[in-house]
N, C-alpha and C positions, 0 to 999 in steps of 0.2 A: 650765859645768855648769848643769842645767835644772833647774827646780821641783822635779822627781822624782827627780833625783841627790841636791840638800841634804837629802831625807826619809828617801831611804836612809843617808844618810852619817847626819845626825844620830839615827837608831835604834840606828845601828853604832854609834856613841858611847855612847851611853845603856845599851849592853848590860853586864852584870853584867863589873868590870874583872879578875876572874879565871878568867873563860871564854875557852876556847883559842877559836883560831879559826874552827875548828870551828860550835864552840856559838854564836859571835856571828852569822856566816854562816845559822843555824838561829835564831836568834832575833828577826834580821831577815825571814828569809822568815815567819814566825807572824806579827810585827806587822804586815806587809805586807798579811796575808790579814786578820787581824783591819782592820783599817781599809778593805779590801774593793779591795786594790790590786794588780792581776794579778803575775803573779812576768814577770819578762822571761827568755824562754828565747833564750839566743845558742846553741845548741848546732845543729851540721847536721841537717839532716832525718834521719829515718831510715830504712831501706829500706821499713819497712812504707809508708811517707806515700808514696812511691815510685809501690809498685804499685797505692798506692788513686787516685793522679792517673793514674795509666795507664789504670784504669779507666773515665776519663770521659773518654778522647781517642778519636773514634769512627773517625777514620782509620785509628789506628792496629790498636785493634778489630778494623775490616774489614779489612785486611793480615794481621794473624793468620789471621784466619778463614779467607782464600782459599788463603793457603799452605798450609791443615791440609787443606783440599777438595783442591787438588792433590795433598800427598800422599796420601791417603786413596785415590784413584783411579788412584795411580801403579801401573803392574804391578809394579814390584820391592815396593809395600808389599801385594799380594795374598799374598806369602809370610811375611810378620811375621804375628806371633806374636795369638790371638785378641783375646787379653787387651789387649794393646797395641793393635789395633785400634778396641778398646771404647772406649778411655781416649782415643782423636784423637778417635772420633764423640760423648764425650762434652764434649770441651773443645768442639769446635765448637758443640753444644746450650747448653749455657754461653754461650758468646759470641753467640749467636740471642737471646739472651734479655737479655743488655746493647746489643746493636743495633736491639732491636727501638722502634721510636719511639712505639709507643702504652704499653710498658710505661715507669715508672721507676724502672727500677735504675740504682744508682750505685756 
């Protein structure tokens, strides 16, 4: 057990002895933060964290991109729908604009 485990543990102690578990769990993370000590999150990512690392991978970026140019140009998508059309040329301007190397967006 490390430095930082004995300070959690003896906070957990210290917590009021007829507060559920709840509340000691909540009273620990206050003194935590009062004392200016990051809370440790074990939980998985979440999809948002996701799509925002997608966002800075430019390979992957330009793979979109080209697939959307293909279809966009394909003759079966000259019969889709206007609206729909609108909505490929606009992801692609989006993605011109995260590839683009003098801007940055991330």
């Amino acid at each position: 057990m490390g430095e930082g485990d004995g300070v959690h543990h003896k906070t957990a102690v210290e917590a009021a002895p007829d507060a559920s578990e709840t509340q000691r769990a909540i009273q620990v993370l206050l003194e935590n933060i009062r004392r200016r000590r990051a809370p440790v999150d074990n939980s998985p990512p979440a999809p948002v964290d996701s799509a925002l690392d997608l966002l800075r991978d430019r390979a992957v970026l330009s793979k979109a991109r080209e697939k959307l140019l293909l279809k966009s140009k394909e003759k079966s998508s000259l019969s889709l729908d206007v609206v729909f059309r609108a909505r490929i040329s606009a992801m692609i301007g989006v993605l011109n604009l995260f590839l683009d190397s003098k801007l940055s967006y991330t």
